[in-house]
Structures are given as C-alpha cells and as structure tokens.
C-alpha positions in Angstrom: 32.7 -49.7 109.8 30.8 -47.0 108.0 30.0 -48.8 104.5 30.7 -46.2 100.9 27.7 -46.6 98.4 29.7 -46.1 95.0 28.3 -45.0 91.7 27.4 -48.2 89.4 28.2 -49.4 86.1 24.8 -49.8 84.8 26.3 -50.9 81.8 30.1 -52.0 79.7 30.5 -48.4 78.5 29.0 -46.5 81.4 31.8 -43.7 82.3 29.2 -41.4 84.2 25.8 -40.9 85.3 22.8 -38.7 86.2 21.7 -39.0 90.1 18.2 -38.8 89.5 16.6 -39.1 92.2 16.9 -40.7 96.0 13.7 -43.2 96.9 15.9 -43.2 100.8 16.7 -40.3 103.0 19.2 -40.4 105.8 18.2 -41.9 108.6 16.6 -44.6 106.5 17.2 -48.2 107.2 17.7 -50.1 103.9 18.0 -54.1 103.6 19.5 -56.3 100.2 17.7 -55.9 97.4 15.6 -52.4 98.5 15.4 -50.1 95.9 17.5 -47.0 96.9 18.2 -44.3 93.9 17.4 -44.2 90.4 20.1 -43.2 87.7 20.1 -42.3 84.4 22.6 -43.2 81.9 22.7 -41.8 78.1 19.7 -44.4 77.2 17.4 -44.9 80.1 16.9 -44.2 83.8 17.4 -47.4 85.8 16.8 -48.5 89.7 20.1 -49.3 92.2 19.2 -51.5 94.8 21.4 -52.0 97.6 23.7 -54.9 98.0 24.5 -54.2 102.0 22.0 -53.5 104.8 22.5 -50.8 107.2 21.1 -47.2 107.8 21.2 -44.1 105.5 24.3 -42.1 107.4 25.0 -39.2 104.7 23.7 -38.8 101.2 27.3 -37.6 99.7 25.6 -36.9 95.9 22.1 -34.2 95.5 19.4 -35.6 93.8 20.0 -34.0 89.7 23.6 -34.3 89.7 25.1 -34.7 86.4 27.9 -36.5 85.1 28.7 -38.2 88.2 31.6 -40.8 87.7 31.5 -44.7 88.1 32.7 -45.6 91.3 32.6 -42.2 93.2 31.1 -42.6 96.3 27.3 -41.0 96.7 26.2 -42.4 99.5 27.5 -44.0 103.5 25.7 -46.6 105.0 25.9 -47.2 108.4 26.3 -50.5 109.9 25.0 -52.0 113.2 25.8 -50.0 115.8 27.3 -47.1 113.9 26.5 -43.7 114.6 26.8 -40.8 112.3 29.9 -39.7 114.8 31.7 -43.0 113.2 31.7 -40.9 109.7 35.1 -39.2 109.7 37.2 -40.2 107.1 34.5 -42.5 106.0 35.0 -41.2 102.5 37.6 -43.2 100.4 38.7 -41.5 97.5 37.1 -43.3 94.6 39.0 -45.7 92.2 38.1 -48.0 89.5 37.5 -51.4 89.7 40.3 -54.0 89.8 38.4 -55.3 86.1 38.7 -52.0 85.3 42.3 -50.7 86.4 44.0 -53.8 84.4 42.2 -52.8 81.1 43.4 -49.0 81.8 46.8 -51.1 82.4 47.5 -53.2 79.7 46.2 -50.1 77.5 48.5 -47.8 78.8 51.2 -50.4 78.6 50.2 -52.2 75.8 52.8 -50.8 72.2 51.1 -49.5 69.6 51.6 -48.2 66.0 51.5 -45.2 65.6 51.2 -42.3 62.5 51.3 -39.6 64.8 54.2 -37.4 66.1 55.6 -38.6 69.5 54.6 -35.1 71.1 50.9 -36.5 70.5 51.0 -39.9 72.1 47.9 -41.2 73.4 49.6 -43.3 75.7 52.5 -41.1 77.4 53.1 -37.9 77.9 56.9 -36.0 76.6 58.8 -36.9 79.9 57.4 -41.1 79.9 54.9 -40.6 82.2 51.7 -42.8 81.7 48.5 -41.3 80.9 45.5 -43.2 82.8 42.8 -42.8 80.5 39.5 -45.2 79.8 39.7 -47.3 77.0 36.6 -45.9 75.6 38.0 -42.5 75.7 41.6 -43.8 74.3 39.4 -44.7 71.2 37.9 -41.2 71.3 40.5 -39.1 71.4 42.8 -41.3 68.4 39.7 -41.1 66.4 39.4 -37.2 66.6 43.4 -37.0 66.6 43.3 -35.0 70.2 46.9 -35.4 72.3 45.3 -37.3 75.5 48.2 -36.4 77.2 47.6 -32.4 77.3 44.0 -33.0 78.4 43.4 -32.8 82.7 41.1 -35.9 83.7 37.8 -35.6 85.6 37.5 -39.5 86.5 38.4 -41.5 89.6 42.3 -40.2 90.1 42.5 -37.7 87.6 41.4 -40.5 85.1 40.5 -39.5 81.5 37.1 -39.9 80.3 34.9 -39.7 77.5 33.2 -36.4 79.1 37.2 -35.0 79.0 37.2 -36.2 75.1 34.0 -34.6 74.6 34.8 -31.3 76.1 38.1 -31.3 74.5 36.6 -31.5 71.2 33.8 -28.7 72.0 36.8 -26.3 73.1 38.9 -26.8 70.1 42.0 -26.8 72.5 43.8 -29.8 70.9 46.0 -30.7 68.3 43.8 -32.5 65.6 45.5 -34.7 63.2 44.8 -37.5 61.3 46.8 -40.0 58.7 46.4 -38.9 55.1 45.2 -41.8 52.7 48.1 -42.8 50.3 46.4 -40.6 47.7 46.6 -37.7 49.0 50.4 -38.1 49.4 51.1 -41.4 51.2 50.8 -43.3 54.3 51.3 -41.8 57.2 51.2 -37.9 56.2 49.2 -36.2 58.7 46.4 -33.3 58.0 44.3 -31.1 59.6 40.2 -32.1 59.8 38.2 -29.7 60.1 36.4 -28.4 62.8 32.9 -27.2 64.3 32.2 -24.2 64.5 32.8 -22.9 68.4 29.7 -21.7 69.8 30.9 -18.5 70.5 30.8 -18.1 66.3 27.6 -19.7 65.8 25.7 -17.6 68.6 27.1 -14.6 66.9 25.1 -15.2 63.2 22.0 -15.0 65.4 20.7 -11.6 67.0 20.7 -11.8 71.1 17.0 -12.6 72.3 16.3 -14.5 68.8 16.7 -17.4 70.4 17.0 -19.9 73.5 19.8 -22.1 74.3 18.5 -25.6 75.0 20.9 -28.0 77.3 21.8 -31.2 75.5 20.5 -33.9 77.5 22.9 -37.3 78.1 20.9 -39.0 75.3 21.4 -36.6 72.6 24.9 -35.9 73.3 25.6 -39.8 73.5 23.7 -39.7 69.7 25.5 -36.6 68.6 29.3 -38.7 69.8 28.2 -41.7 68.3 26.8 -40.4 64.6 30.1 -38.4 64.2 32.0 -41.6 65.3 29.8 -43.2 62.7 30.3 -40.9 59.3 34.2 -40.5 60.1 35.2 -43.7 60.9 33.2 -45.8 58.8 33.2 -45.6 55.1 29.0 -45.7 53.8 28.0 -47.1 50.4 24.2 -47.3 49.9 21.9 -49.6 47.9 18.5 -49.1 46.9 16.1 -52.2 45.8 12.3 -51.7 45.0 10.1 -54.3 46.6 6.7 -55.6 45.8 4.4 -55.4 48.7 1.2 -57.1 47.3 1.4 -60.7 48.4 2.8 -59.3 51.7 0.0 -57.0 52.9 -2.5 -60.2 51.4 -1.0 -62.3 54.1 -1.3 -59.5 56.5 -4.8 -58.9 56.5 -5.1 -62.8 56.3 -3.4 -63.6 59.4 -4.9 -60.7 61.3 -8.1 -62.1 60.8 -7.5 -65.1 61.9 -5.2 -63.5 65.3 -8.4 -63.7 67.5 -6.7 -60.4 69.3 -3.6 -62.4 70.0 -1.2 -60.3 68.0 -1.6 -58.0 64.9 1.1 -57.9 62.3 2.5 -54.7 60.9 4.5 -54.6 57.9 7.4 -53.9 59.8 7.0 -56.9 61.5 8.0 -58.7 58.2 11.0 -56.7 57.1 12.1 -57.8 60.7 11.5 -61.2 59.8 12.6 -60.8 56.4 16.3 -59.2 57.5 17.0 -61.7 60.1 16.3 -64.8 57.5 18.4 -62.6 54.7 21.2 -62.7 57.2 21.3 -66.0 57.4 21.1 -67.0 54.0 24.4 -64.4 53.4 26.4 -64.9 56.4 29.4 -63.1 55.1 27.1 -59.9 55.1 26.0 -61.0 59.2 29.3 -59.3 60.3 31.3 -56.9 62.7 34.8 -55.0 62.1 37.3 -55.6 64.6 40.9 -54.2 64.3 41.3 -58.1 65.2 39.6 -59.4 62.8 36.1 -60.0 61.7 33.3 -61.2 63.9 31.1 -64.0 61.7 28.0 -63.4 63.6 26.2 -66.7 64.4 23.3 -65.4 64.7 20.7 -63.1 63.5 19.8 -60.4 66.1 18.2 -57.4 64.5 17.6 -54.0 66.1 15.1 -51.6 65.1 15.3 -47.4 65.3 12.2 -46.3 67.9 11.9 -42.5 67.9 11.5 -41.1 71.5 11.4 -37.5 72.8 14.5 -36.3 72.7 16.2 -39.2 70.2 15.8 -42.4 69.7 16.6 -46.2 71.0 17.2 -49.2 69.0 15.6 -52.3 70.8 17.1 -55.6 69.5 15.4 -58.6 68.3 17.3 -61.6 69.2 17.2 -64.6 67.0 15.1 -62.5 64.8 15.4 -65.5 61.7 14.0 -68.1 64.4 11.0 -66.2 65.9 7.3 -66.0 64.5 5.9 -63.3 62.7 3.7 -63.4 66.1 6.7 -63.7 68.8 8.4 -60.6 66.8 5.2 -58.3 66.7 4.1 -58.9 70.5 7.9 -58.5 71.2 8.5 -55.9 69.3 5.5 -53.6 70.8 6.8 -54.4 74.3 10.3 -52.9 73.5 9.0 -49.9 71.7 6.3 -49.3 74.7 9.6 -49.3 77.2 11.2 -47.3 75.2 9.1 -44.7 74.9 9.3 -44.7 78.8 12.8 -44.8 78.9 12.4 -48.4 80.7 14.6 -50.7 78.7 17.8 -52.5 80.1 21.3 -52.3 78.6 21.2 -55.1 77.0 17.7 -55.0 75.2 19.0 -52.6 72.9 22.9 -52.9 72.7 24.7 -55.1 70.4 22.8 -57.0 67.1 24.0 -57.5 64.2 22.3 -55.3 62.0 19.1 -52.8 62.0 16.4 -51.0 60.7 15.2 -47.3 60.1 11.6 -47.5 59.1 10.3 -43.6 58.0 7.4 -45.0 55.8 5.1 -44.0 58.5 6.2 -40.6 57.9 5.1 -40.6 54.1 9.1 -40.6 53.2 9.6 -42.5 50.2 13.5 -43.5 50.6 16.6 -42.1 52.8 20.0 -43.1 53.4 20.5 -44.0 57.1 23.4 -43.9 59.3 25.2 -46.9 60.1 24.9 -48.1 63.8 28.1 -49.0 65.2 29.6 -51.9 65.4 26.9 -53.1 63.0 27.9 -53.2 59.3 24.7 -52.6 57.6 21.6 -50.7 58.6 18.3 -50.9 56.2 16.5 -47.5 55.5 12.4 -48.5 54.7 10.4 -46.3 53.0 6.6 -45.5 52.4 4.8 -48.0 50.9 2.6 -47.1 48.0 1.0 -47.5 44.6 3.1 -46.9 41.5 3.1 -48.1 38.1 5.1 -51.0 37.0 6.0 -53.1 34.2 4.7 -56.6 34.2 5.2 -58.9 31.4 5.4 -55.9 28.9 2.2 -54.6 30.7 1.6 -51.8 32.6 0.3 -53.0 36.4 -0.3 -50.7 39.4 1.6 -52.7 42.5 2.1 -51.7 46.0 6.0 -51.0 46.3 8.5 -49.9 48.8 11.8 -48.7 48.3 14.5 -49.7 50.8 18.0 -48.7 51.0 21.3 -50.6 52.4 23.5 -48.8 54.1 27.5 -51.0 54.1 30.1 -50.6 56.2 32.7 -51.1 52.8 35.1 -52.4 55.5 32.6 -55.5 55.5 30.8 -54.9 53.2 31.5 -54.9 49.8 28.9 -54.2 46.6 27.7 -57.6 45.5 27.8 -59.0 48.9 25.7 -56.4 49.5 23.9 -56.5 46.9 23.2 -60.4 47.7 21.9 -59.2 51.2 19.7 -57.2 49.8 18.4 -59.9 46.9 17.8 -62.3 49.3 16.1 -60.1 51.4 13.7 -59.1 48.5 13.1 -62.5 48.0 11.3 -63.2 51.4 9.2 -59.3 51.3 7.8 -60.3 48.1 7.0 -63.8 48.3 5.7 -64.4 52.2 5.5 -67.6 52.4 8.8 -68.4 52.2 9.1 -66.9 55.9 6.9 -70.2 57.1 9.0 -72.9 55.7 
C-alpha cells in the first residue's frame, strides 16, 4: 500500500519545519538512504533521506513551505506495483509519535501546583476537558502566564505548539499573569507583566513608506523566544575580572612558530581552554537548574557564540578541559566554517555546560552577555589591549582583557562565582598551567 513520507524530527525540540526544497519529483524512484528533501529548522537546513524504497506518487508539501508540523505527511511513496490510481485515501491524518503522545500524556495528566486561578489552567480547560499541548509549549505558555486552554492548536490533532504560544503572545489575546514575589505582597499574588508593544502601535510612530517590513526568519524568531525566555526566567548577576594577557600572547606566537601550518592558535582558543579547565577545578559552578534538582555536570563542554547572517549559533566544544590547545583551534574553525553555512547538526551546538561571547574582535572593551539556557554562566570577552597598571608600586604598560561572568543566581551564587572566575584567571595569565 501507498507508503506516507511524514515531516521529521530533525531534532528533541523540533515542533515545525521549513520545506526547503525537493532533490525528487514525482515519478522519481527513490531507494534507502537517497537523499530526497532538505529542511530547515530554527538553526540549520539539513538533508532527509528516505528510509523506504518505492516511487515518488504525490509530493503533498510545495517546496518553501513554512512552519510545516512534525509528523504531517509531505510526501506518498509508492510501492511495487502501485499506481498513482492506488492513492485515495492514501493520506492519514497526521499524529505524533507514540514517544511523543505519552509525554503529551503524562503532562496533561500529570498534577501540578499551581498559583494561578483555576479558569487559567494549563492543563484543563473549565468543563475537565484535557488540553493536548507539547511539552515545550506547556513551558511556554506558564512562563508568559497565557491560559493554554483558550488558545486553538495548529499541530497534529488540533495539538498546541510553540508557533500557537508564539502567536498568542504577538496578538496579546491572553490572560497574562504571573506569581508576585513575597515582597511585593506574598506568595502566590498574581500581577500583570507587561507587554510589547502590538505592531499595529509601533508601525504607527513611523510615517507610511519610511520604512520596510522585513519577515523574521525561523532563526531569529527561535533567538528572539529564547533571549526573552532567558532575561525573565533567569535571574543575571555579572562579574567582571581584568586579565593579563602577556605571557599568553608570548606562548602564542611561540607555538605558532613552531605549528609548521598544522594549526594556528588564537587567543580565543585559550579562553576555550582556560574555561573548560576553570570548570573543572570549581565543579559546583559546572551546573544546570532543574525544577528536579541540579545537574553536576561531569564534564566540561564549552560552547562558543559564532555570529552568522541573520543571528548567531553556538558550536560546542566537548571535553573542552581534555583537548589541546591544537585539537580545540582546528576544531573550533571547522564548527565556525559550518556555521557560517548553516551546515552544523543538532547536536554540535546544543547542550554544554557553559559558553563564550567573544566581541574583542569588534574593538568592545567589556559587555554583559545573555545567559544561554540551560547553561548557568556565559563569559563575555573583551578587546585586548594596552593599559597602564600597577606593578610592585610601579607603573607597567601590560596587555589586559576584561571579561565578565554572567550567573544564573539560581546556581550560581557570588563567591562561587567569583571562584570560577579566579580560577579561570589563573590559567589566562599563566599559560603553562594549561600543559600540565
């Protein structure tokens, strides 16, 4: 029987996708492992090869379609035999996964606390009845205080997703509450957060024809979700710690001369270094929040901001603390070179356990960066440059850098912090402790 081609999960929080592009037409007999479409998800556009063999019988999804939900059927493949006569009723109607439909389950199902008024459940609506929603978009919509249960679903079954969550909060047609902290008048109070402007307001500060409305493309509205998630639902505190960079940039040039083309160091390549082995040596800092509890992170896997057009990915360095200065650069310029093409894989550049934001390039001297969630920390790098110090009583011209901490406070707190960022400081300014 006629065979439906369903929309992937290209990765764990994939919801929808871009249909790219088609590399089969109908007619086309495909075999096991032949490349047939190309989708793009918020991060990168990624190749679908078939699993079945048969022929092309109907292409159900245009090349360019957006937000095209996991597990919707785009294409039919015919099998042996089949003619495109055998299509009718060939369609299912699409449905998540059996993984999938138990983790909708038990969330539905699951009890929860709750501050919020009953007629703003995120689970049920007024009369009992369940509301099917992703658990990504579940998250969403407590977060931003939106009743889930007023909201219509575009997923598989009237589903809610995170494109429903993300509409509702552009619209500014739900209920948005929050709890009050126990300062402002105990536990459980709820107010009002503000808002966004709609768009209708903005536009209207601006004369007609002074402008031109640009689409948001899936990457910046994935950064736009993810940096408000960021600033509302973690609490930042920032450190700032001046480095000296002259016996680093000494070893620099050394070992560079000595690379026979095989690699060249940047300095980036030892703050890498540097914040992978300062995560080690403070392990309590090396750390996740979890409603659960807190993730102790083993390991020392490091992910560093690459601007793109458009936005920006953040490649991760595993086992940053084990690797050579060597085996991180060559690394590193692989990741930043795919990238920049939009060629990376899921998990290249999600999870880690902490990152960097390096703007020294960019002549900026310091800056406060955005914590990456779940990470708890994220280290801002500034320009390095000459300034005069204090030596000994004696004035000395040095090569410094500022760099600032960004702490989840939920994980974080100031002297372990603080400890993170000494230890750090410890391996920028004296190099060869990063060889031992």
């Amino acid at each position: 029987m006629p065979i439906p081609i369903l929309m992937p999960a290209l990765s764990p929080t994939m919801e929808e996708g871009t249909l790219a592009k088609w590399l089969v037409k109908e007619g086309d007999s495909v075999s096991s492992g032949d490349v047939i479409a190309e989708i793009e998800t918020d991060k990168a556009t990624m190749e679908v090869e078939a699993i079945d063999e048969g022929t092309v019988g109907k292409i159900l999804i245009a090349a360019g379609t957006e937000g095209v939900a996991v597990n919707k059927p785009i294409m039919i493949l015919l099998e042996d035999g089949e003619e495109a006569g055998d299509l009718t009723d060939a369609v299912p109607a699409s449905a998540p996964s059996p993984k999938l439909t138990e983790t909708v389950e038990a969330s539905a199902s699951a009890p929860k606390p709750s501050t919020q008024p009953a007629t703003h459940s995120n689970e049920h609506t007024s009369n009992g009845t369940r509301v099917f929603a992703s658990p990504l978009a579940r998250r969403l919509a407590s977060q931003s205080g939106i009743d889930i249960a007023a909201l219509k679903g575009s997923g598989p079954h009237g589903r809610i997703v995170k494109a429903d969550i993300e509409h509702a909060r552009k619209d500014g047609g739900v209920s948005q509450l929050g709890a009050a902290s126990a300062a402002a008048g105990g536990v459980g109070q709820a107010v009002a957060f503000p808002r966004a402007m709609a768009d209708d307001k903005v536009m209207a500060l601006y004369e007609e024809g002074s402008y031109e409305v640009v689409p948001h493309n899936n990457m910046r509205k994935t950064i736009a979700t993810r940096l408000v998630e960021a600033k509302t639902t973690i609490p930042h505190f920032y450190l700032t710690i001046d480095c000296r960079l002259d016996e680093l940039l000494s070893a620099r040039k050394r070992m560079n001369e000595m690379a026979d083309g095989r690699y060249k160091l940047s300095v980036n390549d030892f703050i890498i270094k540097s914040l992978g082995l300062a995560l080690q040596d403070v392990p309590a800092a090396n750390a996740t929040w979890t409603e659960k509890g807190m993730l102790r992170h083993t390991r020392a896997d490091v992910g560093v901001a690459v601007a793109v057009e458009g936005g920006l990915f953040t490649p991760v360095i595993r086992h940053a603390d084990l690797k050579t200065l060597s085996e991180i650069s060559n690394e590193m310029k692989d990741l930043a070179g795919r990238a920049r093409d939009r060629k990376l894989k899921p998990h290249e550049y999600q999870g880690g356990t902490s990152s960097i934001s390096n703007l020294g390039m960019m002549g900026i001297r310091s800056f406060d960066a955005v914590i990456n969630p779940p990470h708890a920390t994220i280290l801002a790098v500034g320009a390095g440059e000459q300034r005069m110090i204090v030596v000994d009583g004696a004035p000395v011209v040095a090569s410094m850098v500022s760099c600032t901490l960004s702490c989840d406070h939920r994980v974080v707190d100031g002297a372990l912090g603080a400890e993170l960022l000494a230890a750090f400081k410890r391996y920028i300014e004296d190099p060869v402790r990063m060889l031992v």
